[in-house]
C-alpha positions in Angstrom: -141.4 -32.3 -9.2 -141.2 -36.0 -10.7 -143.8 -38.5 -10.5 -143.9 -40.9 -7.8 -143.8 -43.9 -10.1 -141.1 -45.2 -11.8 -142.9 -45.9 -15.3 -146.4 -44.8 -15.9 -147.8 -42.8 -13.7 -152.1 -44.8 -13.2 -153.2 -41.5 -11.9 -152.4 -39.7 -15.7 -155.2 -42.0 -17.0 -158.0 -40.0 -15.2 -160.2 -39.4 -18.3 -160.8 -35.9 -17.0 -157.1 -35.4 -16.9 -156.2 -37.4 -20.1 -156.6 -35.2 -22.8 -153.7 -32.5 -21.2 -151.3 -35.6 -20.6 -151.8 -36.3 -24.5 -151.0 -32.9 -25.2 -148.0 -32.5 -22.5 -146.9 -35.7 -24.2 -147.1 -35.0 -28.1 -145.8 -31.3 -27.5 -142.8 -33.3 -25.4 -142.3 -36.0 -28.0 -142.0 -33.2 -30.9 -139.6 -31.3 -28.8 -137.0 -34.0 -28.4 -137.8 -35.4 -31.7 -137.0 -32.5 -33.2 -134.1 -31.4 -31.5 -132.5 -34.8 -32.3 -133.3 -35.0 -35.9 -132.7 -31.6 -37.8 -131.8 -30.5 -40.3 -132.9 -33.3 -42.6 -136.5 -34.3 -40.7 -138.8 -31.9 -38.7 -141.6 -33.4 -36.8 -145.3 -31.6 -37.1 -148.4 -31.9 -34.7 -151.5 -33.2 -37.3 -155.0 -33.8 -36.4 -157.6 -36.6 -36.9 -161.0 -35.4 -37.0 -164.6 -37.5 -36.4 -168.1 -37.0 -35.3 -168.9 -38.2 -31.7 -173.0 -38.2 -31.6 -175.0 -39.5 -29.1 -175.3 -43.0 -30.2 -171.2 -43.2 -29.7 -169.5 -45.8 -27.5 -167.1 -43.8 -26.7 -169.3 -40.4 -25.4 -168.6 -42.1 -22.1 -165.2 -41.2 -22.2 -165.2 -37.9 -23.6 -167.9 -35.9 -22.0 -169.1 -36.6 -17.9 -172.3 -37.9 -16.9 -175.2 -35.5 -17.6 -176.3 -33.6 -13.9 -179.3 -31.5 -13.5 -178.2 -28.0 -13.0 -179.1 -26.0 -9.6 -182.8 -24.5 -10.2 -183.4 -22.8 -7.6 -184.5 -24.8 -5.2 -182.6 -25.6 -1.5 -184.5 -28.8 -1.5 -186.3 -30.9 -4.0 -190.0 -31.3 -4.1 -192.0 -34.6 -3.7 -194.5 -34.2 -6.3 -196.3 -37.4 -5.6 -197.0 -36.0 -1.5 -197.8 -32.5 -2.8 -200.2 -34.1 -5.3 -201.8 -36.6 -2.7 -202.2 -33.6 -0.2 -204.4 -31.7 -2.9 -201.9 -29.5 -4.6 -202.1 -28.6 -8.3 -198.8 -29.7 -9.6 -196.9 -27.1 -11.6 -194.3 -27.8 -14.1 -190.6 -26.2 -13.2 -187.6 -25.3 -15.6 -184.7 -27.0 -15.0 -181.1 -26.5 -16.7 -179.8 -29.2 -18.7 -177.4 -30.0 -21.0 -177.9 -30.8 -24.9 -176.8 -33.8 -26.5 -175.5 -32.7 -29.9 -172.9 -33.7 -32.3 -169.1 -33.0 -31.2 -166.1 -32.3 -33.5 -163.4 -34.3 -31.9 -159.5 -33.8 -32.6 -156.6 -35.9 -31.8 -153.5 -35.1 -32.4 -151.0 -37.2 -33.4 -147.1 -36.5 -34.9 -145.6 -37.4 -38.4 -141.9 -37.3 -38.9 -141.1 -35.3 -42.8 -138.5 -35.5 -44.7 -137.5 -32.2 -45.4 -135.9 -32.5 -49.1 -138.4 -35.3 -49.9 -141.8 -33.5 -48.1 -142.8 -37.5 -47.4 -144.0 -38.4 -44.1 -141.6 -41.1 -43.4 -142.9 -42.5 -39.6 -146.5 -41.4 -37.9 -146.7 -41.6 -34.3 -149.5 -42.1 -32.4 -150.2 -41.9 -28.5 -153.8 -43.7 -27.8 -157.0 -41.5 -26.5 -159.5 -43.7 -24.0 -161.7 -43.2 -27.0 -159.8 -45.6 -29.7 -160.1 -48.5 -27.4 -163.9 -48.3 -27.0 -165.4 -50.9 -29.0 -168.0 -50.2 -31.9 -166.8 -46.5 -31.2 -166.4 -43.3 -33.6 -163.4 -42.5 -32.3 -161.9 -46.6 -32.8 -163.3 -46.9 -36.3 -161.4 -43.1 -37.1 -158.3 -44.4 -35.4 -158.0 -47.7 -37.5 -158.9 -46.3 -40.6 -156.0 -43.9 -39.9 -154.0 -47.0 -38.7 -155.0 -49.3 -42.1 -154.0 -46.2 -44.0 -150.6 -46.0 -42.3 -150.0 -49.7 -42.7 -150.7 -49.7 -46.6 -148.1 -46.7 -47.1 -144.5 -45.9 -47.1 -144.3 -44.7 -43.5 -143.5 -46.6 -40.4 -145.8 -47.0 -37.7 -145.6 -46.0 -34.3 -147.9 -46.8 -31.2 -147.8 -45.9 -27.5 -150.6 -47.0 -25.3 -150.3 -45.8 -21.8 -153.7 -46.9 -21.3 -154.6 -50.1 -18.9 -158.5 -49.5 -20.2 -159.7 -50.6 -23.2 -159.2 -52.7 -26.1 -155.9 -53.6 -26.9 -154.1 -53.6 -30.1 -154.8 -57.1 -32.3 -151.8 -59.2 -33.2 -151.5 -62.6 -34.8 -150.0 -64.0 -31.3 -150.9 -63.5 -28.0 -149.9 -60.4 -26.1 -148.7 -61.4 -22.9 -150.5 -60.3 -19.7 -149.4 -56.4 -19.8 -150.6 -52.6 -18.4 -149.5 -50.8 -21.3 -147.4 -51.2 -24.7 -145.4 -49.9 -27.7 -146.1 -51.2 -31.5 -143.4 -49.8 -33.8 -144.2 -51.3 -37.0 -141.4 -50.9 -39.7 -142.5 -50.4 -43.5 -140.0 -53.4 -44.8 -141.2 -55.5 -41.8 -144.6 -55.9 -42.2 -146.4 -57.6 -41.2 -144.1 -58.4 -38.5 -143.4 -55.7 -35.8 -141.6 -54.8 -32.3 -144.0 -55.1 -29.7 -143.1 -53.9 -25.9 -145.4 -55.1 -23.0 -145.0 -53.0 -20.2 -146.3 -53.6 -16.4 -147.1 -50.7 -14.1 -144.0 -51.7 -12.0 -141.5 -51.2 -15.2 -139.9 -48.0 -16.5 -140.9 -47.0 -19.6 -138.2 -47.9 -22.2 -136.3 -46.4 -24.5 -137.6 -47.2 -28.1 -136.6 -46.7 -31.7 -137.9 -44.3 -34.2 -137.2 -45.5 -37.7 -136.4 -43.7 -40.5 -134.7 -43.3 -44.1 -133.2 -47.0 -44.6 -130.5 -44.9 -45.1 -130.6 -43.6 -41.5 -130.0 -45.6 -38.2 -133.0 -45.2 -35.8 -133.3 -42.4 -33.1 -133.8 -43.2 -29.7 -136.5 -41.8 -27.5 -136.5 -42.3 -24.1 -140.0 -42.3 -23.4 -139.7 -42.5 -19.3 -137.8 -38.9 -19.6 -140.4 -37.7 -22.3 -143.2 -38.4 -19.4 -140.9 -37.2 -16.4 -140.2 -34.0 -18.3 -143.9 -33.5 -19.4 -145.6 -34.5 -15.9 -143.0 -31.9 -14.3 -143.7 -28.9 -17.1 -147.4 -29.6 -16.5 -147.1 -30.1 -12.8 -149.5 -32.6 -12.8 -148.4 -33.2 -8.6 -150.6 -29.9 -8.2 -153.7 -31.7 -10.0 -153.2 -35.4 -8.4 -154.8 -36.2 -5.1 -152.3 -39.5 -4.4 -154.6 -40.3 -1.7 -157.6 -42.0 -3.3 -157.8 -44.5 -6.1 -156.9 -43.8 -9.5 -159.6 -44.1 -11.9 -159.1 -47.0 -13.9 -158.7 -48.8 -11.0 -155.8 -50.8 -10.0 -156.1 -54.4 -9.3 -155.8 -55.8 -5.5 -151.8 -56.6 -6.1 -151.3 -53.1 -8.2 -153.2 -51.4 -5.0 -150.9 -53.0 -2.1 -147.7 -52.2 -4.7 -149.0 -48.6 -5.4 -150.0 -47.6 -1.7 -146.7 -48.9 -0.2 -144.9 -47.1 -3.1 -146.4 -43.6 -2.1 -146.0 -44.4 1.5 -142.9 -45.2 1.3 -142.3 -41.1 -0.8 -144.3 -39.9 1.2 -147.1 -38.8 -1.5 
């Protein structure tokens, strides 16, 4: 069953549901990619790896607010009253959770060249956590990003999140939900931005490759049709609340009359 919205589904970006729409997405994108482009390139999942602790930015978006665990007790105790009327106050356990140090992975996709074994184009679909300022998971993603941009490989960024930080450029970005950056090696430091609204279909953009090889097309609206409908993400959405972001008060009135109106 397809989404409800014509481009970018704002329900996707629940941080609790996030992570298996990146997945759904990269495992998509490497499909399609690779169907289109053997036998001369194969596209592989890699990994970036960093350290959340618990003087990270971005811990807010990775792990939930910390809840005391159920100890036993049907209702809790005033301790103050019971210690006015002349009790002896006793200590209780309670459950909670530890903050330690988490190993966080994000995926992202590199296009090879087979003959070569050179990555010739690194794709990379944003995580809530690269957009958190003075974050781990930020400083890991532009490091990764500076290290991209000093290389042979083209470039390749999809942010289909309205939250955050947006990506830096030299001009100004007009007002926009989401974008794509495809930054081409012999280009730079110029590149192809597209601002996308919430109202807009995704488009179809170009993967560069080889200067000797035209550009494949990839039609991201299909890549998140195809992954929302695989995932059945209709199961895990509850259209009728808000999705978290929030919409704005013009995004709400468009959004509610859009489900209305398809009965979701």
């Amino acid at each position: 069953m397809p989404s409800p919205f014509p481009g970018m589904d704002p329900y996707l970006e629940e941080p609790g549901l996030w992570p298996d729409v990146h997945h759904a997405l990269i495992s998509q994108i490497q499909a399609e990619l690779n169907r289109r482009l053997r036998p001369k390139y194969h596209v592989r999942v890699e990994e970036r790896v960093y350290i959340s602790d618990e003087n990270d930015p971005g811990r807010e978006v990775i792990i939930p607010d910390l809840r005391v665990a159920d100890a036993g007790q049907d209702e809790p105790r005033d301790w103050a009253e019971e210690t006015a009327a002349g009790y002896v106050a006793v200590a209780e356990p309670v459950v909670l959770t530890t903050l330690i140090d988490d190993e966080i992975h994000e995926p992202f996709l590199e296009v090879i060249d087979r003959q070569e074994r050179l990555v010739v184009t690194v794709i990379e679909i944003l995580s809530p956590t690269n957009k958190v300022s003075g974050s781990r998971g930020r400083a890991s993603y532009l490091e990764k990003r500076q290290e991209v941009m000093a290389s042979p490989s083209h470039l390749v960024e999809i942010d289909l999140l309205r939250a955050g930080v947006a990506i830096h450029t030299r001009e100004l970005l007009p007002p926009t939900d989401y974008y794509v950056h495809v930054s081409r090696k012999a280009k730079r430091p110029k590149g192809i931005v597209w601002p996308i609204l919430l109202t807009q279909r995704l488009p179809v953009i170009s993967i560069p490759l080889r200067p000797e090889d035209p550009d494949v097309p990839l039609d991201l609206q299909e890549v998140l049709n195809t992954a929302y409908d695989r995932a059945a993400y209709d199961m895990a959405i509850d259209y009728r609340r808000e999705p978290a972001p929030p919409l704005n008060e013009s995004q709400q009135r468009w959004a509610r009359t859009l489900l209305e109106s398809r009965g979701s």
